[in-house]
C-alpha positions as a Markdown table, in Angstrom:
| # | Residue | x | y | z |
|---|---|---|---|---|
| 1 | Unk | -11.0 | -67.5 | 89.8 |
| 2 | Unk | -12.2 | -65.7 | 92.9 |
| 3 | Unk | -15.6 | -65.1 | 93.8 |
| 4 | Unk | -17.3 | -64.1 | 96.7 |
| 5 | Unk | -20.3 | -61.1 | 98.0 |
| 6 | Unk | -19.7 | -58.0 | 99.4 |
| 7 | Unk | -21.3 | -56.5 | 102.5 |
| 8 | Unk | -24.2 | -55.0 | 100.9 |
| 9 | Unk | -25.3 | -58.2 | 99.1 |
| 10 | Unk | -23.4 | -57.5 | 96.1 |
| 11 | Unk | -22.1 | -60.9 | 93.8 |
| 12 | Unk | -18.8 | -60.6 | 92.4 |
| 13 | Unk | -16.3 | -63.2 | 90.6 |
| 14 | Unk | -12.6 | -62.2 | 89.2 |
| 15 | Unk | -11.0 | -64.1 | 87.0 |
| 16 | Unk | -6.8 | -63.7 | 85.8 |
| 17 | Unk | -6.5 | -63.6 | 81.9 |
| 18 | Unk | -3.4 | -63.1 | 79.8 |
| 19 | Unk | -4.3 | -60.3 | 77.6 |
| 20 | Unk | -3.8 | -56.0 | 77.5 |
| 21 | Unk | -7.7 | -56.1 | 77.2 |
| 22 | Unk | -9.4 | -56.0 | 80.8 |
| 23 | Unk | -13.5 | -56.8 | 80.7 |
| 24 | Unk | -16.0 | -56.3 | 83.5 |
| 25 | Unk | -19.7 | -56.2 | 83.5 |
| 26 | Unk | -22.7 | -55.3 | 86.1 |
| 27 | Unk | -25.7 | -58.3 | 85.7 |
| 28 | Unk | -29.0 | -57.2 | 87.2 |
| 29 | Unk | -31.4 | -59.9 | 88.2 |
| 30 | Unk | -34.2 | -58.2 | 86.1 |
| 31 | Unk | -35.7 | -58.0 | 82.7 |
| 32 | Unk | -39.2 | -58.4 | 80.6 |
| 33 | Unk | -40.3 | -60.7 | 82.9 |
| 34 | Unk | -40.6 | -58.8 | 85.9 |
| 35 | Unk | -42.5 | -55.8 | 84.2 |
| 36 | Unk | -45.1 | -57.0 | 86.2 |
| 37 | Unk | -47.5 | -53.3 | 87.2 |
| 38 | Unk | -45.2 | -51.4 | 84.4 |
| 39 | Unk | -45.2 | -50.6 | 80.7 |
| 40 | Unk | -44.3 | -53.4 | 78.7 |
| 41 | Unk | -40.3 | -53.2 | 77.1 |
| 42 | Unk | -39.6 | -51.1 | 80.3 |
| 43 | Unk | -36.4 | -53.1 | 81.3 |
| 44 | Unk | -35.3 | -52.3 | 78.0 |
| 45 | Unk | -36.1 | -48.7 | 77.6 |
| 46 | Unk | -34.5 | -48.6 | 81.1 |
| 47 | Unk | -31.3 | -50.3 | 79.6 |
| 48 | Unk | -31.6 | -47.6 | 76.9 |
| 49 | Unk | -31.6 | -44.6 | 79.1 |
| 50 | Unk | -29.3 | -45.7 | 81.5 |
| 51 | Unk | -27.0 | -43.9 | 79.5 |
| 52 | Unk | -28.3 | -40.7 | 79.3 |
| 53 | Unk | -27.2 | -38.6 | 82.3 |
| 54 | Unk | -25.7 | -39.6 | 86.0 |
| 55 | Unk | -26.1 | -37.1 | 88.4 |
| 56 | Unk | -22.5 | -36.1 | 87.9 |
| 57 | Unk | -22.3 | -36.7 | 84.3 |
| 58 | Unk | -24.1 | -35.7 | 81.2 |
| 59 | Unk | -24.8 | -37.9 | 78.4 |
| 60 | Unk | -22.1 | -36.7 | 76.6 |
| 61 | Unk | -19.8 | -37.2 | 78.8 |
| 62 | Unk | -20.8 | -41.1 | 79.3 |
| 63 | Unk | -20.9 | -41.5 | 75.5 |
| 64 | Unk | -17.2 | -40.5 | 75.4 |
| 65 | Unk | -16.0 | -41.6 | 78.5 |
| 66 | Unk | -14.4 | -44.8 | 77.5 |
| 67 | Unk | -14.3 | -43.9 | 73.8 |
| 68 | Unk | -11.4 | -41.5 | 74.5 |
| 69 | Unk | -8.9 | -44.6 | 76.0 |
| 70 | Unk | -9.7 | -47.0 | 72.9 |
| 71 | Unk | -12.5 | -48.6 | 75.5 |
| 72 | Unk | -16.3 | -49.5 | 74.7 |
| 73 | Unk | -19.3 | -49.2 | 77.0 |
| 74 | Unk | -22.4 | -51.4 | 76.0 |
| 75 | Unk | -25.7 | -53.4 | 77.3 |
| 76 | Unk | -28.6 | -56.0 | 76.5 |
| 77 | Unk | -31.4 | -56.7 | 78.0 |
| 78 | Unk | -32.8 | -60.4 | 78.2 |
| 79 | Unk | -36.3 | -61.7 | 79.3 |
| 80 | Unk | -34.3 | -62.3 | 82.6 |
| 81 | Unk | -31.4 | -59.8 | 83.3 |
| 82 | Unk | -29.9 | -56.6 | 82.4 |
| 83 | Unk | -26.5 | -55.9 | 82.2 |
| 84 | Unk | -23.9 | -53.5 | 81.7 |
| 85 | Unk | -20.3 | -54.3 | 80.0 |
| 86 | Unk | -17.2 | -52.6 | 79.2 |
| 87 | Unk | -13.7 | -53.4 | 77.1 |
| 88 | Unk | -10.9 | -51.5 | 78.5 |
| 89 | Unk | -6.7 | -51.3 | 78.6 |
| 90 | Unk | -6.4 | -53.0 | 82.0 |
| 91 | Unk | -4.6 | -50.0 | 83.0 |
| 92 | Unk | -8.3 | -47.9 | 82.5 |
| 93 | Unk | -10.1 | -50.8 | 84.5 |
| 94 | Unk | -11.0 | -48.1 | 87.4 |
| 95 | Unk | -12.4 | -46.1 | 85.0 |
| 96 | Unk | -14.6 | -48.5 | 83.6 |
| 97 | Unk | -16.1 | -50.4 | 86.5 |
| 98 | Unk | -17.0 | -46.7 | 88.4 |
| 99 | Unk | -18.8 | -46.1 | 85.1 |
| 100 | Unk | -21.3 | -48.9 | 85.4 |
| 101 | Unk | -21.7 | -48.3 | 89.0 |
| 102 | Unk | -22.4 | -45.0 | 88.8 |
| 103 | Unk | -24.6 | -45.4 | 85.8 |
| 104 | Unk | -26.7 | -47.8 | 88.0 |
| 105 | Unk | -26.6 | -46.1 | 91.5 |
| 106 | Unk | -27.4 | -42.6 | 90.2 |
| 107 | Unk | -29.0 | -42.0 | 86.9 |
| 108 | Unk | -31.1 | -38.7 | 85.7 |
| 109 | Unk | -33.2 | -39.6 | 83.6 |
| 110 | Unk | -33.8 | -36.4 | 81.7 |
| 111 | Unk | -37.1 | -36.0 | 80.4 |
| 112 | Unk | -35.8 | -34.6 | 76.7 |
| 113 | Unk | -33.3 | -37.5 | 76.7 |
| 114 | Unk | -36.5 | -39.7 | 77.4 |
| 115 | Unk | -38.6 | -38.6 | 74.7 |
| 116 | Unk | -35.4 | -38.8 | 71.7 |
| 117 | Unk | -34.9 | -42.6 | 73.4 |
| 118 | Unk | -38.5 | -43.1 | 72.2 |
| 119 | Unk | -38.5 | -43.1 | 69.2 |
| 120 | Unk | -35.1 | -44.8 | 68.6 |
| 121 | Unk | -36.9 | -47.7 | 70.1 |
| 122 | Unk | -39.7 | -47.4 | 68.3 |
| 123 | Unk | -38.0 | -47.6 | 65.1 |
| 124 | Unk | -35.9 | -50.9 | 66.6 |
| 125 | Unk | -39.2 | -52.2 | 66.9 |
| 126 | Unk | -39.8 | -51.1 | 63.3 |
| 127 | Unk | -36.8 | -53.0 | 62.3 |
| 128 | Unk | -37.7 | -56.0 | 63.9 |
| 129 | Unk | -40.8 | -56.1 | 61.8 |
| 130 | Unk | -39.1 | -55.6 | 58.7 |
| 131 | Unk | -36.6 | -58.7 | 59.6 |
| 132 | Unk | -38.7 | -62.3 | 59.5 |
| 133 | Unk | -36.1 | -64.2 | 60.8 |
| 134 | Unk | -35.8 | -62.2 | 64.1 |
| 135 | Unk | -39.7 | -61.3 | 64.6 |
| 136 | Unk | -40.7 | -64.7 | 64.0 |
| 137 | Unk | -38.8 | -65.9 | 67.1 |
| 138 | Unk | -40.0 | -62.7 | 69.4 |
| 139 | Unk | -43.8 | -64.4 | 68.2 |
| 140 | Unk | -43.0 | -68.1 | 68.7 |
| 141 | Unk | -41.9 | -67.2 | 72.7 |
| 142 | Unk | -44.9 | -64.7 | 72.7 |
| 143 | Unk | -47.3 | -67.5 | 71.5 |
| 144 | Unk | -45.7 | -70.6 | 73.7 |
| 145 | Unk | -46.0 | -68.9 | 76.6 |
| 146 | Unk | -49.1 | -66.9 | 75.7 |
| 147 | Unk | -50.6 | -65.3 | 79.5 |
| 148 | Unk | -47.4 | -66.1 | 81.6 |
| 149 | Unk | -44.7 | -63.2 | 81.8 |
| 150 | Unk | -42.2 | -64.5 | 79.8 |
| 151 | Unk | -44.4 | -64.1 | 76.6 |
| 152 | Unk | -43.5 | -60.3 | 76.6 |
| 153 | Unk | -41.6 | -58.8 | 73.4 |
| 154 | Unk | -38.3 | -57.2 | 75.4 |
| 155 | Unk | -39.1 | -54.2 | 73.4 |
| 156 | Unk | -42.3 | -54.1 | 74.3 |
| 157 | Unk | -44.2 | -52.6 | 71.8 |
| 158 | Unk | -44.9 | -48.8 | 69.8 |
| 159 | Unk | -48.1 | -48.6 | 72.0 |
| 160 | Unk | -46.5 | -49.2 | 75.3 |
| 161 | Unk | -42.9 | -47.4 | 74.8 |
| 162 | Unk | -45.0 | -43.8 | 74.1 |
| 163 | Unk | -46.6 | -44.2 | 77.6 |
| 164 | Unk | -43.7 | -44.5 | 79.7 |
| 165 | Unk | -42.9 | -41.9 | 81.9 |
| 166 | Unk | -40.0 | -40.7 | 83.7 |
| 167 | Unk | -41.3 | -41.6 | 87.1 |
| 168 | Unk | -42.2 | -44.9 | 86.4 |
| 169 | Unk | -38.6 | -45.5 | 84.8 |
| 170 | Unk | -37.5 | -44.2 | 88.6 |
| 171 | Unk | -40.1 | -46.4 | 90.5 |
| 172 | Unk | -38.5 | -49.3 | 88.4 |
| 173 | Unk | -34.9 | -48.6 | 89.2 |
| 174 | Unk | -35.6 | -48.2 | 92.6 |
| 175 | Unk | -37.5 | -51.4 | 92.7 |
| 176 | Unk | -35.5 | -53.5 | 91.1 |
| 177 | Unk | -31.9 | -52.3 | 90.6 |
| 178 | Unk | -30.5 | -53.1 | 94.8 |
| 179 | Unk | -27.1 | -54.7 | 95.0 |
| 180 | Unk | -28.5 | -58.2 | 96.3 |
| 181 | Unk | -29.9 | -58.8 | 93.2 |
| 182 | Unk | -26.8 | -57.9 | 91.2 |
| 183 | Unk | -23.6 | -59.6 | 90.2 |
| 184 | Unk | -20.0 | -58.1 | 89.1 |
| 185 | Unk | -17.6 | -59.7 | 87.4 |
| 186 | Unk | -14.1 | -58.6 | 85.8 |
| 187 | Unk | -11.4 | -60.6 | 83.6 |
| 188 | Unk | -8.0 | -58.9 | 83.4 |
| 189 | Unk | -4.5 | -59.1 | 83.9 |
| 190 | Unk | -4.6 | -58.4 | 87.4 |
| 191 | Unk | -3.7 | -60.4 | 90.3 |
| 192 | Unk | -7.4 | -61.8 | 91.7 |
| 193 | Unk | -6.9 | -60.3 | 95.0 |
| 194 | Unk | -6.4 | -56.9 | 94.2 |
| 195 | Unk | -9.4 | -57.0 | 91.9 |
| 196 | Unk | -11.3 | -58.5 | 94.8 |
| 197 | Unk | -10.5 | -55.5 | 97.2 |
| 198 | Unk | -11.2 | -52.9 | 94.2 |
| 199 | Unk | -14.4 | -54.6 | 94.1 |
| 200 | Unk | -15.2 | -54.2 | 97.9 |
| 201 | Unk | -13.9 | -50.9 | 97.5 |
| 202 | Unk | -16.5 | -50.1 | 95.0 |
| 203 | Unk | -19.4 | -51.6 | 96.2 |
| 204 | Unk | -18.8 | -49.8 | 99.9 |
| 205 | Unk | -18.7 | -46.3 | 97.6 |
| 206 | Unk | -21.9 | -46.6 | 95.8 |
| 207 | Unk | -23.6 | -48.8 | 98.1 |
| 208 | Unk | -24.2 | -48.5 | 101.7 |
| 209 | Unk | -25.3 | -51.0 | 104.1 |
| 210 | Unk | -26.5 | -54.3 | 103.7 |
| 211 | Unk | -29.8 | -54.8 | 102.0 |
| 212 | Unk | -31.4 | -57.8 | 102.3 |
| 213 | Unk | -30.2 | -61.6 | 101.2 |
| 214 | Unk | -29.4 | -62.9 | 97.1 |
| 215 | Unk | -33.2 | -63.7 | 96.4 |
| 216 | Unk | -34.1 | -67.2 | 95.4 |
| 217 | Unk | -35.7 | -68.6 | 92.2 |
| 218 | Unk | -39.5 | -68.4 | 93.5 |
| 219 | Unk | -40.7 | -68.8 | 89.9 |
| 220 | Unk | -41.9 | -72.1 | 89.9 |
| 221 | Unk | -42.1 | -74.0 | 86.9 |
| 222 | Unk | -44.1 | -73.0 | 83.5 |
| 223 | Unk | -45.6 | -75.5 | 81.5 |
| 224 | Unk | -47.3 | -75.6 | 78.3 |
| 225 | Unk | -50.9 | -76.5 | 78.3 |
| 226 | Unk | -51.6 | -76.4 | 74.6 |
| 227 | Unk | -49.4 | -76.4 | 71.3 |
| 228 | Unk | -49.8 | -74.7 | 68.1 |
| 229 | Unk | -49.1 | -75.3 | 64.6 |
| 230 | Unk | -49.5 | -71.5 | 62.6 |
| 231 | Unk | -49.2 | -70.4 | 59.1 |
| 232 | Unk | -48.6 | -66.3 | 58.6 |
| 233 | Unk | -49.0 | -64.7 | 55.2 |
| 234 | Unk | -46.0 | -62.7 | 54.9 |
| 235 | Unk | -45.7 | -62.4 | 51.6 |
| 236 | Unk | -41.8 | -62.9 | 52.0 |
| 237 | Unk | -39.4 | -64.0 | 49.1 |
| 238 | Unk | -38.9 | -66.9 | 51.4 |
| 239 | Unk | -40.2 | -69.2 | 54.3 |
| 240 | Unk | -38.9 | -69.0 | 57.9 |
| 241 | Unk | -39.9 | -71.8 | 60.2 |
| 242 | Unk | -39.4 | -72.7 | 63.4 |
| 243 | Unk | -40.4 | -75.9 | 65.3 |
| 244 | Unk | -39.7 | -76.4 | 69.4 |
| 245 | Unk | -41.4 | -76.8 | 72.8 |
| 246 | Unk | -40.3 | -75.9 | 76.0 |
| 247 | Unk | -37.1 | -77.7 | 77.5 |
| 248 | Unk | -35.5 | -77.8 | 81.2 |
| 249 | Unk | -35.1 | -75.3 | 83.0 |
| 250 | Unk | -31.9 | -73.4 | 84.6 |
| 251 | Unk | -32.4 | -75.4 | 87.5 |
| 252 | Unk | -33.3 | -79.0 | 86.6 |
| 253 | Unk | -29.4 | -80.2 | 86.3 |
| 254 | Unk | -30.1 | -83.4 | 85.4 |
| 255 | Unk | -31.9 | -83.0 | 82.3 |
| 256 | Unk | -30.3 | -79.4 | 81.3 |
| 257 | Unk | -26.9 | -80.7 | 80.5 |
| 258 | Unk | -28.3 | -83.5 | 77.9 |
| 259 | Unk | -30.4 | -80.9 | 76.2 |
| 260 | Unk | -27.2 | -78.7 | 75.2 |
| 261 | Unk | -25.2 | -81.5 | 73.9 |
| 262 | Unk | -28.7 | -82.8 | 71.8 |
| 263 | Unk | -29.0 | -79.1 | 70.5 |
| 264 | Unk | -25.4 | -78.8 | 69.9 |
| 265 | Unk | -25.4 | -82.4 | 67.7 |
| 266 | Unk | -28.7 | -81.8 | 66.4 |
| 267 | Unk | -28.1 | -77.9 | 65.1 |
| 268 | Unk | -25.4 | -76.1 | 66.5 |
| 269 | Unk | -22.9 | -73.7 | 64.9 |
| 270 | Unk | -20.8 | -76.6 | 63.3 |
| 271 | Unk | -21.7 | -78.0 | 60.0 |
| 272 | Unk | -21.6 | -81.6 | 60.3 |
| 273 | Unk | -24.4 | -81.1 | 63.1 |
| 274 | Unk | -27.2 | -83.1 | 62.0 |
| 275 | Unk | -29.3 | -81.0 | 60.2 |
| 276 | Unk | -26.9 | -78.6 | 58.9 |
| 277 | Unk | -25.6 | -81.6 | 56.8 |
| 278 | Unk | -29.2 | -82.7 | 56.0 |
| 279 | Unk | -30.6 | -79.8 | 54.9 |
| 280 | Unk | -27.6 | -77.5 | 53.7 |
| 281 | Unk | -24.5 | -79.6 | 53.0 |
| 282 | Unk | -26.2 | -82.5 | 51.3 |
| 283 | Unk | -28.9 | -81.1 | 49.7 |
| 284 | Unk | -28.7 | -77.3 | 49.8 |
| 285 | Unk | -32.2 | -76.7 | 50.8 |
| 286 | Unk | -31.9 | -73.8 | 53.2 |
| 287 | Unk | -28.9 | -70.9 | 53.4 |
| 288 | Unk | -28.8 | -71.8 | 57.3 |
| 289 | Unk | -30.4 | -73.9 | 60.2 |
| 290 | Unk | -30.1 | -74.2 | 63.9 |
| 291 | Unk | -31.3 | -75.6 | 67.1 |
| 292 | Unk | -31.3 | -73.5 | 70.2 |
| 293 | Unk | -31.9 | -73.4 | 73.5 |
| 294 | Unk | -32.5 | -70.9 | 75.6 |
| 295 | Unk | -33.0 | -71.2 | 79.5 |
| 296 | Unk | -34.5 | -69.7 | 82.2 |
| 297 | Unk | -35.6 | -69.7 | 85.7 |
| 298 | Unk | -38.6 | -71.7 | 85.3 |
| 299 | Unk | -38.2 | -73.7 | 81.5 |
| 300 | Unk | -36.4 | -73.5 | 78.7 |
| 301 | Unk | -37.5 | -73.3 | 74.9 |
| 302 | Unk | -35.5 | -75.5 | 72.5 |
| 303 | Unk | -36.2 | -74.2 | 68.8 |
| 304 | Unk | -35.2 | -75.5 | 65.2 |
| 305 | Unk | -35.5 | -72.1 | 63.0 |
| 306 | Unk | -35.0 | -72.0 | 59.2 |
| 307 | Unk | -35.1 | -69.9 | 55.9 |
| 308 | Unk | -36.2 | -71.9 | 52.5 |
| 309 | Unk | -37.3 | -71.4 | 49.2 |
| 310 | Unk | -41.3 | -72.1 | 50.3 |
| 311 | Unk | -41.3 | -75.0 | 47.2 |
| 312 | Unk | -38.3 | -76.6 | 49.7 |
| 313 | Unk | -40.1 | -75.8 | 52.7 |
| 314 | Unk | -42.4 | -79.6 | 53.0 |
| 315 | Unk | -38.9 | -81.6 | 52.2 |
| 316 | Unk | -37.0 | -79.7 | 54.9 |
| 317 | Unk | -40.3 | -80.4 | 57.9 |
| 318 | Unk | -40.0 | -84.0 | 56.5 |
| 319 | Unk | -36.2 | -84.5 | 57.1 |
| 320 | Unk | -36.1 | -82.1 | 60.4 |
| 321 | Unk | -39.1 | -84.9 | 61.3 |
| 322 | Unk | -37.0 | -87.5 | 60.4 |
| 323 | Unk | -34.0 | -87.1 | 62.0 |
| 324 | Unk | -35.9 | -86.1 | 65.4 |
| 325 | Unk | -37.2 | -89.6 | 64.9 |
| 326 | Unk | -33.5 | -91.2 | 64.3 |
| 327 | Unk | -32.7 | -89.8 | 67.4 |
| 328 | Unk | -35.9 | -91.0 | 69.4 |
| 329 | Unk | -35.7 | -94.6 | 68.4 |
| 330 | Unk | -31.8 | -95.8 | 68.5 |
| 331 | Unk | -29.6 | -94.3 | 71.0 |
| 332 | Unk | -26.1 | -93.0 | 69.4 |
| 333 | Unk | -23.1 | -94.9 | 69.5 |
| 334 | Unk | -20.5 | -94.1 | 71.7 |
| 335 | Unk | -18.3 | -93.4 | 69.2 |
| 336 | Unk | -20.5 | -90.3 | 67.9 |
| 337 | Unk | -21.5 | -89.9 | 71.4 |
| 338 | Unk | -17.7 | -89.3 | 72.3 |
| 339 | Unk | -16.9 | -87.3 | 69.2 |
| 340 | Unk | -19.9 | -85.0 | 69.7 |
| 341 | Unk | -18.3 | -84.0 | 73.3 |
| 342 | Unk | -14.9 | -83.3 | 71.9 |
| 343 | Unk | -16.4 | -81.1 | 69.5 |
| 344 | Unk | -18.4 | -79.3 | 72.0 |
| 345 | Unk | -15.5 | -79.0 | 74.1 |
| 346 | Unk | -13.0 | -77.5 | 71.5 |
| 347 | Unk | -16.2 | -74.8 | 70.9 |
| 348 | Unk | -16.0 | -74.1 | 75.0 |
| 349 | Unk | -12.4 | -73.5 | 74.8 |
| 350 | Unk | -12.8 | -71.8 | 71.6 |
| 351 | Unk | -15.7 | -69.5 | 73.3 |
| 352 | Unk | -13.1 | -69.2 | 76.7 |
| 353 | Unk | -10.9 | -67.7 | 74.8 |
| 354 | Unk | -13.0 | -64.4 | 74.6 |
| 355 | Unk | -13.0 | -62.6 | 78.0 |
| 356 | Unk | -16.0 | -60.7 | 77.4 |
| 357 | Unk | -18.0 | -63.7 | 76.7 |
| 358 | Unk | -16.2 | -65.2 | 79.6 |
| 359 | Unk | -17.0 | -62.0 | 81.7 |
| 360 | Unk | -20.8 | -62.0 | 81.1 |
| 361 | Unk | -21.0 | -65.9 | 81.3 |
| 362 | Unk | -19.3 | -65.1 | 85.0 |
| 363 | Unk | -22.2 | -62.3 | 85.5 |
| 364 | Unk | -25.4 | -64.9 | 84.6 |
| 365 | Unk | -24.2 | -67.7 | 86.2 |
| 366 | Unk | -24.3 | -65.7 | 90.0 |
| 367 | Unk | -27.5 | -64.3 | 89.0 |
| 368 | Unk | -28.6 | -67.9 | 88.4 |
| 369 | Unk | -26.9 | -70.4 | 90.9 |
| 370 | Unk | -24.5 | -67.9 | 93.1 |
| 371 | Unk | -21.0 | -69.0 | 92.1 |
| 372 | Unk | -19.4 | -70.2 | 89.1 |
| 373 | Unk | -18.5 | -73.7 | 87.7 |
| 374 | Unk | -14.5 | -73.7 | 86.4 |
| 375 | Unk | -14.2 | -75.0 | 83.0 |
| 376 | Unk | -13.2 | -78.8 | 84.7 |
| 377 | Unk | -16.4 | -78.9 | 86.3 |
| 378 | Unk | -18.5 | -78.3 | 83.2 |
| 379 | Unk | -16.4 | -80.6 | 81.5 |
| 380 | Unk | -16.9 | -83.7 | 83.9 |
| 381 | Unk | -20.9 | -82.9 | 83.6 |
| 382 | Unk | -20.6 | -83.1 | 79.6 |
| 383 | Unk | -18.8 | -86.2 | 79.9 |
| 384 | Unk | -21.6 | -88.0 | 82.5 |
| 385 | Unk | -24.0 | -87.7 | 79.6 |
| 386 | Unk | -25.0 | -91.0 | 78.3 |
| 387 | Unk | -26.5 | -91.9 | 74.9 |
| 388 | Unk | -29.2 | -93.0 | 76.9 |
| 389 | Unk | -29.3 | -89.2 | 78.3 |
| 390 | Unk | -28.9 | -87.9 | 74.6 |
| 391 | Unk | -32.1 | -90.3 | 73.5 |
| 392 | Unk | -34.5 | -89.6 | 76.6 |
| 393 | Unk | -33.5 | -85.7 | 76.5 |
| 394 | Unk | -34.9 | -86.2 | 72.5 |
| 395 | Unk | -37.7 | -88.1 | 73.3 |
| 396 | Unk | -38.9 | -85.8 | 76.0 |
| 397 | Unk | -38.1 | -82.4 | 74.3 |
| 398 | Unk | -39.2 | -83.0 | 71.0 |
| 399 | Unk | -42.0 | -85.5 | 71.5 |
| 400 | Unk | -44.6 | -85.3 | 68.5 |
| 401 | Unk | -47.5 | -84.1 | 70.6 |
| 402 | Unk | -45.5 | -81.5 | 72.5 |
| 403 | Unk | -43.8 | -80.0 | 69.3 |
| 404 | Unk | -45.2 | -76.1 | 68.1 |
| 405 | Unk | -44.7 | -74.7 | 64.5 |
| 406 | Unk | -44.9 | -71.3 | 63.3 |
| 407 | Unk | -44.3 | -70.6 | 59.6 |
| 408 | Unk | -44.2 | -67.2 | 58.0 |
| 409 | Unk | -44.6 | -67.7 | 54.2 |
């Protein structure tokens, strides 16, 4: 892999993969939480009409740009970051990446385009409503981190999408979408230092001079003052759940790496993690369970979600409290210990083996931390974690008295 940062302040990382496909994607170091003086679900909406016109393209022509050589053009916003990927032939990799830079440097904006975007995001919103198991997440962030910026839905809400306006969509962009603060990264069949002069190329085309120095986090650190245990009358065929607290941050190291191996034992994809086979294999209590965790600048949420029959919903809390206890009290052997890394490593390879995830994993780690860790270097920081780490990391994160609940029912 090759990384480095152009003259304007612009992040980049290439990596050599083996496959026709070639991937690249433009992170931007902004998202719901820095909406800060604009409309709530901005970033999003922003995300949204990206797309809708360059000043050298119409939104037709962007819709089909890429659809014409097999390719696909997509985005997501996050409370931290948007970003822009593409799937192309490597052959159409030009193609692709002056897409996204253009689409970033020199949008239109036009106002009918505006206005049609409105209510598609109003009706996402909509959706989201109509789905418990999604819109009980949104309120679980919204209500752990109740008056700080990261408690804002990413799509905002009906309310605050109909006043946006087309010059505070420009203010925004201008505001926050400068190279320092932006990271490119492409995987392809394509020697790495080629790619890295293409890059420069670019980045001297659509930006020019140097703007000012990668920010650093200046976010502090968030922590909850008060928890909460919530029961919402949904009047749903079934109960959804979710139990968590806030976990390490992107930058504590030290305690981050021990909470994704404890989530990944305790609930990940798998289904001899913990309480899969508790709850579903064994018993066949819920259809699905997991434990996540998300990070960001300044904390991290770790959340167990489920969906029950409500009669199974008391026998699932007492085995989810159970096994959080199991994991509190005795430290794992290292014969679990050991066979828990060597399944998370075969899901890493696994998960390397896509070169879009691989692409945007690229993109949020220079947003985060400014380079990238090879797949060695993650490995050796898995493999420093302790069963002592494991018990501590379970003991801190889902301590009784720091636990939330919210149950739609």
């Amino acid at each position: 892999m090759t990384s480095g940062i152009t003259e304007c302040g612009l992040r980049y990382a290439v990596r050599r993969s083996g496959t026709a496909a070639a991937y690249c994607a433009l992170s931007i170091r902004c998202g719901t939480r820095d909406e800060a003086g604009y409309s709530p679900g901005i970033a999003h909406f922003v995300e949204h009409t990206l797309f809708k016109g360059t000043a050298r393209k119409s939104a037709e022509t962007i819709n089909g740009y890429l659809d014409r050589l097999g390719g696909e053009l997509n985005a997501y916003t996050t409370k931290e970051e948007i970003v822009l990927h593409a799937t192309v032939l490597k052959e159409d990799l030009n193609k692709a990446a002056g897409l996204l830079f253009e689409i970033v440097t020199s949008p239109s904006f036009p106002e009918d385009e505006i206005e049609t975007e409105k209510s598609v995001i109003i009706d996402e919103i909509k959706s989201y409503k109509d789905s418990p198991s999604e819109d009980i997440y949104d309120r679980f962030e919204e209500m752990l981190y109740a008056g700080h910026p990261l408690s804002t839905p990413i799509l905002g809400t009906a309310a605050s999408i109909r006043k946006i306006r087309r010059k505070e969509i420009e203010k925004f962009v201008k505001e926050k979408f400068v190279p320092e603060k932006m990271a490119f990264t492409v995987v392809a069949d394509i020697d790495e230092k080629l790619l890295e002069k293409f890059i420069i190329r670019l980045s001297s085309k659509w930006f020019s001079g140097k703007t000012g120095d990668f920010p650093e986090n200046t976010h502090g650190h968030f922590a909850v003052t008060e928890t909460f245990d919530r029961t919402v009358s949904k009047k749903n065929h079934q109960a959804n759940c979710i139990v968590g607290s806030t976990a390490p941050s992107l930058y504590e190291e030290n305690e981050r790496i021990p909470a994704i191996l404890l989530c990944n034992i305790l609930g990940g994809p798998a289904g001899n993690s913990i309480l899969n086979s508790e709850l579903r294999e064994k018993r066949g209590l819920v259809y699905g369970v997991d434990c996540s965790y998300t990070q960001y600048s300044d904390t991290g949420i770790a959340a167990i979600s489920l969906g029950c029959d409500k009669d199974n919903l008391g026998k699932c809390l007492s085995i989810i409290d159970r096994e959080l206890r199991k994991l509190q009290d005795k430290a794992m052997s290292e014969r679990r210990l050991n066979a828990a890394k060597r399944q998370f490593f075969g899901q890493m390879a696994i998960a390397s083996d896509s070169g879009e995830s691989q692409c945007l994993s690229m993109g949020k780690s220079l947003l985060a931390f400014g380079s990238v860790l090879s797949d060695s270097e993650i490995r050796s920081k898995i493999d420093s974690v302790t069963a002592g780490d494991i018990q501590n990391a379970a003991r801190k994160i889902f301590a009784e008295d720091k636990l939330s609940r919210l149950i739609y029912i």
